[in-house]
MARMAR-374318 format. One record per residue (C-alpha): residue in three letters; residue number from 1; x, y, z. Coordinates in steps of 0.05 Angstrom, whole numbers, plus 5000, padded with zeros to 4 digits. Layout:
// residues N
Ala;NUM;X;Y;Z
...
***
This chain:
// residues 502
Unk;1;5000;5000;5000
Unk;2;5025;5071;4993
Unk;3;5038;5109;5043
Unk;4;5004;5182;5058
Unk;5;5038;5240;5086
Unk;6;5020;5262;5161
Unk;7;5025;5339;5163
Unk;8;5063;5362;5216
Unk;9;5012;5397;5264
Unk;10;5030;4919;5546
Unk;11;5068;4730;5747
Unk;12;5141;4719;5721
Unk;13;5105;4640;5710
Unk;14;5072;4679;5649
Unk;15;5142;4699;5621
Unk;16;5156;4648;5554
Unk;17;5233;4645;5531
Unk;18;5259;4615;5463
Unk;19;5328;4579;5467
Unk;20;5350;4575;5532
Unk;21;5316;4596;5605
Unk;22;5314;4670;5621
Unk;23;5363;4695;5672
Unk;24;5348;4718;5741
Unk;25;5359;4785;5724
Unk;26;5312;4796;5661
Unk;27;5254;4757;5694
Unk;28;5256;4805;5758
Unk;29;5273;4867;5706
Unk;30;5218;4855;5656
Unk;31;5169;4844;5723
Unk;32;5188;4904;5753
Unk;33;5168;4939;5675
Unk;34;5097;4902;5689
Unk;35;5097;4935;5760
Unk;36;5113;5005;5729
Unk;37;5063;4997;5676
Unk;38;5012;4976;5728
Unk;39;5022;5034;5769
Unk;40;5032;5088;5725
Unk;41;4980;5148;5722
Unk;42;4921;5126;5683
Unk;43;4936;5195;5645
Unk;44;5000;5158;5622
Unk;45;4998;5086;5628
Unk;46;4959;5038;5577
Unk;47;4894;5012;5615
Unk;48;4900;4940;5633
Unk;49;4852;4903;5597
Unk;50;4782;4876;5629
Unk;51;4798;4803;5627
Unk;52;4868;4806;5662
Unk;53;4861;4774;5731
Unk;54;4875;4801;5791
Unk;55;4912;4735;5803
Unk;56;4962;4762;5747
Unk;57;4979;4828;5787
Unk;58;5045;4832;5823
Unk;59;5030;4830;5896
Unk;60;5089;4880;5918
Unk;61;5116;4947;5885
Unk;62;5174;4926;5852
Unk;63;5231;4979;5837
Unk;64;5213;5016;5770
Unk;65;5260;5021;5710
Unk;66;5268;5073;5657
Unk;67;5235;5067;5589
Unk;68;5299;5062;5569
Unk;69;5314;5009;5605
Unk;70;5245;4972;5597
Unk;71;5253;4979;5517
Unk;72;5333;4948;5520
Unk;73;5306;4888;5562
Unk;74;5242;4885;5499
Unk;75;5292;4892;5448
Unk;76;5332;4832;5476
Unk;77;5283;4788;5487
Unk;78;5259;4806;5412
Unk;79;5321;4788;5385
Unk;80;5325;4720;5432
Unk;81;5258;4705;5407
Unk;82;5295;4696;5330
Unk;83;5315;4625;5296
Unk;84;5323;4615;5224
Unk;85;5296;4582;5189
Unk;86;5233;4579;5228
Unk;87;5176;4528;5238
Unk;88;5141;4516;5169
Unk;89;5072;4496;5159
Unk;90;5053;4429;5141
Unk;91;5023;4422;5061
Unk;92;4963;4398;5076
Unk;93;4942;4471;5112
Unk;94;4978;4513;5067
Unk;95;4912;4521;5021
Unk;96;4870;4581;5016
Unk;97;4781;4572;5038
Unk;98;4747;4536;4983
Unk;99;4691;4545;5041
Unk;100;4701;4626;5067
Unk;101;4733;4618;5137
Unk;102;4675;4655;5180
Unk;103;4691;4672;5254
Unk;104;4670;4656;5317
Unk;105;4624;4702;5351
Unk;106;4599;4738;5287
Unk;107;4528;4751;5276
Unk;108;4517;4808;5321
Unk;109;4545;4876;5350
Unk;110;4546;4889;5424
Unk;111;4536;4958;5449
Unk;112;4607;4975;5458
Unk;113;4620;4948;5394
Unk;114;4561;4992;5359
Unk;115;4585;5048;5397
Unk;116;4656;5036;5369
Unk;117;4637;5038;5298
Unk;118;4596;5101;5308
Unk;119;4665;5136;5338
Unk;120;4694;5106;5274
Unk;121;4649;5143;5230
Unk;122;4658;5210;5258
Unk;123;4718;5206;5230
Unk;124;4691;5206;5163
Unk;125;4640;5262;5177
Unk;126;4698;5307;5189
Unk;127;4731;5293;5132
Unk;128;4693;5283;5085
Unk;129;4701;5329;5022
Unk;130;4637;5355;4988
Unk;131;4666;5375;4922
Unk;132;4692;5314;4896
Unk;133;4668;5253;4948
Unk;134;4735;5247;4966
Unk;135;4764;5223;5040
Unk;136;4830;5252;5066
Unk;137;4873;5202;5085
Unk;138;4898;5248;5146
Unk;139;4851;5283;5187
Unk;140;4843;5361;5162
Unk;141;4894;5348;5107
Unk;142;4864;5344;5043
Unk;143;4906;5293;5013
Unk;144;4878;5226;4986
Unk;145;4921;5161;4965
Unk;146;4863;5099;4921
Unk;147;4878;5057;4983
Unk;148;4850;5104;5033
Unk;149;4796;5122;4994
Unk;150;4782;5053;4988
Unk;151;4772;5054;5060
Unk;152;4730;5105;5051
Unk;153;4687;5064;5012
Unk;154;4691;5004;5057
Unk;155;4674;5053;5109
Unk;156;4601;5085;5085
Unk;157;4586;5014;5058
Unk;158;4603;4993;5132
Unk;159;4552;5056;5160
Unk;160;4491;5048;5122
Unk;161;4492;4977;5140
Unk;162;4499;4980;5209
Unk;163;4446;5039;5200
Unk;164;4499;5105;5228
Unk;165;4475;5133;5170
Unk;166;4405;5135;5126
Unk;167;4408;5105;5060
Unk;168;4391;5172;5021
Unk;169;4452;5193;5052
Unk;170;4494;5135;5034
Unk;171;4454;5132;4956
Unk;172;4488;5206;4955
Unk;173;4554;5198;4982
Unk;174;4559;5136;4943
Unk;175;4540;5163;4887
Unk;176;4579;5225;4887
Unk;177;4642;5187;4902
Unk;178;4642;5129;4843
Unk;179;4627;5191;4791
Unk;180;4686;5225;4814
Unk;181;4725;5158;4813
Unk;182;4704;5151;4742
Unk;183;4721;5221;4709
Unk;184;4784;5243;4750
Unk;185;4849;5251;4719
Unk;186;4895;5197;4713
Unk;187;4970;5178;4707
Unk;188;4985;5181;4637
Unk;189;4907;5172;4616
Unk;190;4920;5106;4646
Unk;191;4906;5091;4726
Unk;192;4899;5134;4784
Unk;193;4963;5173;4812
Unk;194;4976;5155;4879
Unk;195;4957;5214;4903
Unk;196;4901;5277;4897
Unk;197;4880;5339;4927
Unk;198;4823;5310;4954
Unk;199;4789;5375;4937
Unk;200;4812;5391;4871
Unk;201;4827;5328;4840
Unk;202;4902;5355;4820
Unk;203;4942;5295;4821
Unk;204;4993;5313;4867
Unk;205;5057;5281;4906
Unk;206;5061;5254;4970
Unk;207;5043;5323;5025
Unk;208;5040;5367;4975
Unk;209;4971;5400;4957
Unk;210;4970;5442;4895
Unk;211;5036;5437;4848
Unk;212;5002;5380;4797
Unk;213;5049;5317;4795
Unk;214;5042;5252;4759
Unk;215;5080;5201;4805
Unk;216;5053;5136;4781
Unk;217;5005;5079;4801
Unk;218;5004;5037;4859
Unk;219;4977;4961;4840
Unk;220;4965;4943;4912
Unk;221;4917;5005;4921
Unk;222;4883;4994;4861
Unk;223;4871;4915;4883
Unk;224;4839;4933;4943
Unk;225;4798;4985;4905
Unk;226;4774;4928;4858
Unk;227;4753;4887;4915
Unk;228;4705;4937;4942
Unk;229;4685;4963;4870
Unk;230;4661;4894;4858
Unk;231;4631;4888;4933
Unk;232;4590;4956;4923
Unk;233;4564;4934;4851
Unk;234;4542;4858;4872
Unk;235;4500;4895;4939
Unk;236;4474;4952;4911
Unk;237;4453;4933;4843
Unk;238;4421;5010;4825
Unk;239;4511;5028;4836
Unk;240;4531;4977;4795
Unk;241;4532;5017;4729
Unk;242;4570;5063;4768
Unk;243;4626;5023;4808
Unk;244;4639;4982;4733
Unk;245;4643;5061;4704
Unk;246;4701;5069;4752
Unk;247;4736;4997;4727
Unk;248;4726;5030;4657
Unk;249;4759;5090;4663
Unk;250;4819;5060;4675
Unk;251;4864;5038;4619
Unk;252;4890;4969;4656
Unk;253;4938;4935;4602
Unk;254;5007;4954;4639
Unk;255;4968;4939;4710
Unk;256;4986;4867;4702
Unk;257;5049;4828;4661
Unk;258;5060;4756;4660
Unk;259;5010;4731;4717
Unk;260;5050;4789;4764
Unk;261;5025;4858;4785
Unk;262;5066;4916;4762
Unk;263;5062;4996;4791
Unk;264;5103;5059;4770
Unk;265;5144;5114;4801
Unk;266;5173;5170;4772
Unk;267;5250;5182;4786
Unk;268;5278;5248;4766
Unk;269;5231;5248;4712
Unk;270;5243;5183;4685
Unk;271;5186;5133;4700
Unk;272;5203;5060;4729
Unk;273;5158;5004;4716
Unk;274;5167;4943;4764
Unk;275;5140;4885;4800
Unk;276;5096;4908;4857
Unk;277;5080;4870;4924
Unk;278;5101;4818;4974
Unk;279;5076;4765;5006
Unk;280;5013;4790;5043
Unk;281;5001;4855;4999
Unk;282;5011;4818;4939
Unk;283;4964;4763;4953
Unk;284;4912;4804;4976
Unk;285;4910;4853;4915
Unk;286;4924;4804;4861
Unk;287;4853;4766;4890
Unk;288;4819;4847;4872
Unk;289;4844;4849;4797
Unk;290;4828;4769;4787
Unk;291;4757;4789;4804
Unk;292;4755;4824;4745
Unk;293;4781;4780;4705
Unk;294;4861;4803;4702
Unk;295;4917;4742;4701
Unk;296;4950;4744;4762
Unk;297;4977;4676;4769
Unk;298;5044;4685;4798
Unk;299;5018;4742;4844
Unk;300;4971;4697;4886
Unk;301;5021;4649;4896
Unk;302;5035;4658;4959
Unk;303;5090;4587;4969
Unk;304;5140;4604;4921
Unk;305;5173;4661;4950
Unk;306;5157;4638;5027
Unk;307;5204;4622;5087
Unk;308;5191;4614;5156
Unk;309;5224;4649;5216
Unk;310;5206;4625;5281
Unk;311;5191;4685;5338
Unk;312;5179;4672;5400
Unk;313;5165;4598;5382
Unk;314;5123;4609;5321
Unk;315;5137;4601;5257
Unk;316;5116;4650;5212
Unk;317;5120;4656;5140
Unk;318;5158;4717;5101
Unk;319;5165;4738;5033
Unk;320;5258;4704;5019
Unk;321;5245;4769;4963
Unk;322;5284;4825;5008
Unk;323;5323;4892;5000
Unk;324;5383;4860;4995
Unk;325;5360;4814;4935
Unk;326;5303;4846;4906
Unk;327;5304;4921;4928
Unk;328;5244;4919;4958
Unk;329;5232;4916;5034
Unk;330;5191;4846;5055
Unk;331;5152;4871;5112
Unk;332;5105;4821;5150
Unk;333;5046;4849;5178
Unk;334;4980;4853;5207
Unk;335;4938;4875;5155
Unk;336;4937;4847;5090
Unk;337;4925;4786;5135
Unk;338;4862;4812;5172
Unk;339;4834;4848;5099
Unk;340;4836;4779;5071
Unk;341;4803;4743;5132
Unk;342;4750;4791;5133
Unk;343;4739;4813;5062
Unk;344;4746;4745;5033
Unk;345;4751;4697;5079
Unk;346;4824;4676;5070
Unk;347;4811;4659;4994
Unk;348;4875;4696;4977
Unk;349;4922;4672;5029
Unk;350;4918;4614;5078
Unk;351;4891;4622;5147
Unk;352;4951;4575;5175
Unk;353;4994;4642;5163
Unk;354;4948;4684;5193
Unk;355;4944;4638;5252
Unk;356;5014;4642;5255
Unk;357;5021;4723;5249
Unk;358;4976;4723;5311
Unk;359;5013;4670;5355
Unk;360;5075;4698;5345
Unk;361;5052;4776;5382
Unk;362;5011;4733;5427
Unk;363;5069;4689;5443
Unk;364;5104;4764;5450
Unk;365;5059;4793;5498
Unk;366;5067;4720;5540
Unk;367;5145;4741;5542
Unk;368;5143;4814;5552
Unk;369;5077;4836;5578
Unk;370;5069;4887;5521
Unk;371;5010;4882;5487
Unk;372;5019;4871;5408
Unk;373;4981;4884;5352
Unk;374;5028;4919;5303
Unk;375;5027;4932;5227
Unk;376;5041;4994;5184
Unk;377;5012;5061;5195
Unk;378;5008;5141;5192
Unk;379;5049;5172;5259
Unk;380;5038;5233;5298
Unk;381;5112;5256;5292
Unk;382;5164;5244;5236
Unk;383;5181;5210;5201
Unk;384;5095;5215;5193
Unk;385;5089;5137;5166
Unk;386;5118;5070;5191
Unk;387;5113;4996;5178
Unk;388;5109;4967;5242
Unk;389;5133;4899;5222
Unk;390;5150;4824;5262
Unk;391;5203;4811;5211
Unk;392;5236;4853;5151
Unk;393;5293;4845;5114
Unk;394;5322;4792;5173
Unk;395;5298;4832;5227
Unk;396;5250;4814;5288
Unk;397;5197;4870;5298
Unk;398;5238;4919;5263
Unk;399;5192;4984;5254
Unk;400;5232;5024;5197
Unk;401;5208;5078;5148
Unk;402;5210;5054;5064
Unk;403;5273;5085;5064
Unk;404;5294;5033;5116
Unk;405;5307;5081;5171
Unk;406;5298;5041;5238
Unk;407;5246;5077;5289
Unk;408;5233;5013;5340
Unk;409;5226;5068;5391
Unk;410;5161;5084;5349
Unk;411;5136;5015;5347
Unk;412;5054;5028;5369
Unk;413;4998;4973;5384
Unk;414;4953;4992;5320
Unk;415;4884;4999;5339
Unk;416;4852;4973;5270
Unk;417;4902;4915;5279
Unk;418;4877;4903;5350
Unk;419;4804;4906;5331
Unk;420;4811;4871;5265
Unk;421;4849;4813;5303
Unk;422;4791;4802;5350
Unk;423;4728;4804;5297
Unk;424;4766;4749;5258
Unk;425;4791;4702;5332
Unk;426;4758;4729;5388
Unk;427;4809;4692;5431
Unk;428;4832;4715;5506
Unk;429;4884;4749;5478
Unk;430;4847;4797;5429
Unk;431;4799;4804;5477
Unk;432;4856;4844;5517
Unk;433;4867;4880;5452
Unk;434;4802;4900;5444
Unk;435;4792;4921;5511
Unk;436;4860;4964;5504
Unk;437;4839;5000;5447
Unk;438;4765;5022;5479
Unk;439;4804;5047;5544
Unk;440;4863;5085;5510
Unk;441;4852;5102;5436
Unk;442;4787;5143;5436
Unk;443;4783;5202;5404
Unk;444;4715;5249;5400
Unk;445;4736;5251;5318
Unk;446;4748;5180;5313
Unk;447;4806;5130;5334
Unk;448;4876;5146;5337
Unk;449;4924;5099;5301
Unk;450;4952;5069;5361
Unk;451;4995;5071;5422
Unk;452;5074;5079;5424
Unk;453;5112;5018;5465
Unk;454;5159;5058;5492
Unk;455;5136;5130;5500
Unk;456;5071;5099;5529
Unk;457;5024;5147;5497
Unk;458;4979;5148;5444
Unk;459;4996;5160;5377
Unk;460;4948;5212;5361
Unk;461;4944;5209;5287
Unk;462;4873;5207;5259
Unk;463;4866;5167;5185
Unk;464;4812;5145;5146
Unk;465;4852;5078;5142
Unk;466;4851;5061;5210
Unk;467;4776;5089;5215
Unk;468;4753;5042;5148
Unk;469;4787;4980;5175
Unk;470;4751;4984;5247
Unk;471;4692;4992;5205
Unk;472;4698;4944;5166
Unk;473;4715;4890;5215
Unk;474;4652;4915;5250
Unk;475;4607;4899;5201
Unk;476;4636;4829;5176
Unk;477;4618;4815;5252
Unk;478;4551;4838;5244
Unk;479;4535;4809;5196
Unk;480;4578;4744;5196
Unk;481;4608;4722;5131
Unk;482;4667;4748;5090
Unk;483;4644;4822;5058
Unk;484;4650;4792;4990
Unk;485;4611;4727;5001
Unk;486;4559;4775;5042
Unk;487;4556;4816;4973
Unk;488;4546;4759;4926
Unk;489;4614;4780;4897
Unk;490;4627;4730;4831
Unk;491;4696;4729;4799
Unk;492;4705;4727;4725
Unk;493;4740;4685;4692
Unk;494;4816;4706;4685
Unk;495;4813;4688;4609
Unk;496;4764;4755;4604
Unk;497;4801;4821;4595
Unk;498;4714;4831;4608
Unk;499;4724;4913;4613
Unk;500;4774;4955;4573
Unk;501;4836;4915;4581
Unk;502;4869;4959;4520
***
């Protein structure tokens, strides 16, 4: 996905080791961090979550230690928790749903859960941009990338259906929105920039708001945007002219070469046309444009480029394609996993890696009492956009910058992540997540992004991404199957180039 530009403006039995028994002096260490974080100001401190027991609690103050100290003892045991090559997962799981996974627990909102999604919303109220239909990515910065405003899409879909809004208001928005989509300017007369004015429709570079500036097409974005193009045509059948006038407008020949997804960037005025997406992203996407019938063979296998690294005792699968060997970064995330799970269904990628992606920050927590739930996102401070990763280029939960900056000291528990986590398990675990995110993350124009590790605040960043994926996850719970399957979404067959493949 691309990134958008912020403007500048969690009893020592519990602790789990991999390779060898902790020492005596980073059990009692990483306790006394649980004591601190326990008895810190609620103003500061992350809220423990509902279902942590009293049993759990340390019975004595223990001596505090300095964040500095409490993120050197993390950062060890993160780099303990490492052994290559990991775990792998046996054959005979590694296939994606011919049935749609569906979760457990789905099938109805509670109140705090309806109450969450209408605190979602608000963050689409305030940002919403009457002349065009467009969402800014950012809160109050009108700048819009096809992936957020995909959430957008995802996200009034998501509020007429769990009735925050009336459906007059949704036919309008709606409406409003796909028209735009279908007459804006594109890259080259081809596909979408990856950016806009949100008001003005001048394509535009990353944080910048009026100098016009072709910078190329992102194929991830525009994957996710087919997804919910095709869920918004198959539900609302009086849009479908209009979602399939969007599909037209683009000119999707170069979108796709030899079964692999290819995007552009512009370097010192010379445009670069190359592979786009790794395992997760890739998977995810390519399942978008193969619903409209565009080959994408290689791109949705998801074995062929896969290794496992075992952290913290699970293995979990990673894209061997790297920076050092491929010049692209191989982050392993939250997202792309939970999108799939709850747009599809886990037809795109197995739910054995999923399962895995989860263990290993559950397995995390277990070891170092900090709640985990990370994955890429938009920051409150620079450098303004992270990806928040368990494993990139050979590191455990590296959090770097595309330029491959490191910022661990920025790692954050992501609040769609958390959320999107516990509609698709609803385990103990993301039960704590949940609960984390309702007591620390509320804002009164949405949800912030998430909350720093280290700093132990909240990262106060409001985005229409993190707003459309709570959303979203809300309403696959309400209404409990994958959003596609819930929409009747069909695939075409790949041999159809079905709409203006020239």
């Amino acid at each position: 996905m691309s990134s958008d530009f912020q403007p500048p403006p969690k009893s020592l039995s519990m602790l789990a080791t991999v390779g060898g028994v902790l020492t005596a002096v980073i059990a009692i260490a990483i306790l006394n961090v649980w004591s601190k974080q326990l008895s810190k100001a609620s103003i500061e401190k992350p809220e423990i979550s509902k279902s942590q027991t009293a049993a759990q609690q340390p019975q004595k103050p223990q001596p505090a230690v300095s964040s500095a100290q409490e993120a050197e003892i993390v950062a060890s045991l993160d780099a303990k928790s490492v052994v290559l090559p990991g775990q792998s997962i046996p054959k005979n799981q590694l296939t994606v749903a011919i049935i749609p996974y569906v979760a457990p627990g789905v099938g109805k909102l509670t109140p705090e859960e309806t109450t969450t999604a209408r605190q979602a919303w608000s963050y689409f109220q305030r940002n919403w941009n009457d002349e065009t239909g467009l969402v800014n990515s950012v809160d109050g910065f009108a700048s819009v990338s096809m992936w957020d405003q995909t959430a957008a899409i995802a996200a009034l879909v998501s509020a007429r259906e769990l009735n925050i809004v009336p459906a007059a208001e949704f036919d309008a928005k709606m409406s409003k929105m796909l028209k735009t989509l279908a007459s804006m300017p594109l890259y080259k007369g081809e596909l979408p920039n990856k950016v806009y004015n949100a008001k003005t429709l001048v394509p535009v570079n990353y944080g910048q708001l009026e100098k016009r500036e072709e910078i190329g097409w992102s194929a991830i974005d525009l994957g996710r945007m087919a997804i919910w193009l095709k869920i918004v045509g198959a539900k609302y059948p009086e849009m479908r002219s209009l979602s399939t006038d969007v599909w037209k407008h683009w000119q999707v020949k170069r979108l796709t070469e030899n079964g692999q997804m290819y995007g552009t960037a512009v370097i010192k005025g010379k445009e670069q046309y190359n592979q786009e997406g790794r395992l997760g992203y890739e998977n995810y996407a390519a399942y978008g444009l193969k619903l409209w019938g565009l080959d994408v063979k290689k791109a949705l296998d998801y074995q062929s480029h896969a290794a496992f690294v075992d952290l913290y005792g699970q293995g979990i699968p990673y894209d061997q394609r790297d920076y050092k060997n491929s010049g692209a970064n191989n982050y392993v995330l939250s997202e792309p996993y939970i999108l799939d799970g709850i747009e599809t269904g886990f037809q795109a990628l197995p739910k054995a890696y999923a399962d895995r992606i989860l263990a290993a920050q559950a397995a995390r927590y277990e070891a170092t009492k900090q709640l985990t739930a990370v994955t890429e996102d938009n920051l409150d401070r620079p450098p303004y956009f992270v990806y928040s990763s368990l494993f990139v280029n050979g590191e455990p939960w590296a959090t770097i910058a595309d330029t491959r900056q490191k910022h661990n000291d920025l790692r954050f528990l992501s609040a769609k992540a958390a959320i999107g986590w516990h509609v698709l398990y609803n385990t103990t675990y993301t039960t704590q997540l949940f609960d984390f995110v309702q007591a620390n993350l509320k804002s009164k124009d949405g949800w912030y992004n998430g909350f720093y590790e280290s700093l132990h605040q909240p990262n106060k960043t409001l985005t229409a991404n993190n707003n459309g994926v709570i959303l979203e996850s809300l309403l696959y719970k309400q209404v409990g199957q994958p959003l596609t399957v819930w929409a009747g979404v069909k695939s075409q067959k790949s041999t159809e180039r079905a709409i203006r493949t020239r």
